[in-house]
N, C-alpha and C positions, 0 to 999 in steps of 0.2 A: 177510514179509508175504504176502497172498494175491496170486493173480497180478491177479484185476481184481475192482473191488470196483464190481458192478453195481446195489449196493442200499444203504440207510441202514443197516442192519442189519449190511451188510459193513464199511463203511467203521467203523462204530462197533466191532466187535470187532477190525480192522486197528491202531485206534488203543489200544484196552484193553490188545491184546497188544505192543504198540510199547511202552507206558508198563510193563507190569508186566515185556517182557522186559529193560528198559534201568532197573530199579528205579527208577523217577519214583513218589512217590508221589503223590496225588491232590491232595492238599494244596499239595507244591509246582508241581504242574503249574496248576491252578489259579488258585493266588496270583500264580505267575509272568503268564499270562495274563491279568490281572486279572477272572478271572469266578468265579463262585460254584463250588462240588465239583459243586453238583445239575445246573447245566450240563453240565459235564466228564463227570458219569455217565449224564446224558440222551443224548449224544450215544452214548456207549458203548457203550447201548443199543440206538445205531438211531431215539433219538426225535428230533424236530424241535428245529433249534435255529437260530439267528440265519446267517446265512454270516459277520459279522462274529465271530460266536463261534468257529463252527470255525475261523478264518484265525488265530485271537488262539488257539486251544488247537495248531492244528499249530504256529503259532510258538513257543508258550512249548515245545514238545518238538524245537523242531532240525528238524521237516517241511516239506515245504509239498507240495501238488499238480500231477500233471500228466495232460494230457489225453491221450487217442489215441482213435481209433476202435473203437468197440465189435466187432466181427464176431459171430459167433454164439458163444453159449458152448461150451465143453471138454465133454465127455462130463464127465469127473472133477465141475467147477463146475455142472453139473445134478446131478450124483449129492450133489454137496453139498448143494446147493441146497434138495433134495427131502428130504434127509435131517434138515432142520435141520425146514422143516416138519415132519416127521413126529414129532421129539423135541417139538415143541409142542404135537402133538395129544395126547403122552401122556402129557402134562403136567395 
């Protein structure tokens, strides 16, 4: 996983890549958690979703969250960052 997932955007590929590297497919992740796939890929995404959703999809995958203090980001975690922007503008 990433080392800090500062955005919705990160948390959601944190999780995509947790499910597809631990072969959960979408369907069981989902169903387990009893929420819809559109949830499950909404969140994947980075888009808005319930916090009750997220707790109910890191559970149904064996997860859960912890907290610590932010500090300033990694040089690397900006070059990410910036990089993932810039994949969108050339999009």
């Amino acid at each position: 996983m990433m080392d800090k997932l500062r955005l919705p955007a990160d948390l959601g590929k944190a999780i995509a890549k947790y499910r597809e590297d631990n072969k959960l497919s979408a369907v069981a992740v989902s169903s387990k958690a009893g929420r819809s796939r559109t949830v499950l890929h909404k969140l994947e995404r980075g888009g808005d979703v319930t916090v009750a959703s997220l707790f109910d999809i890191l559970r149904a995958m064996g997860l859960c969250l912890s907290l610590e203090k932010a500090g300033m980001p990694t040089l690397e975690e900006m070059q990410r960052r910036f990089a993932d922007e810039d994949d969108g503008d050339a999009a």
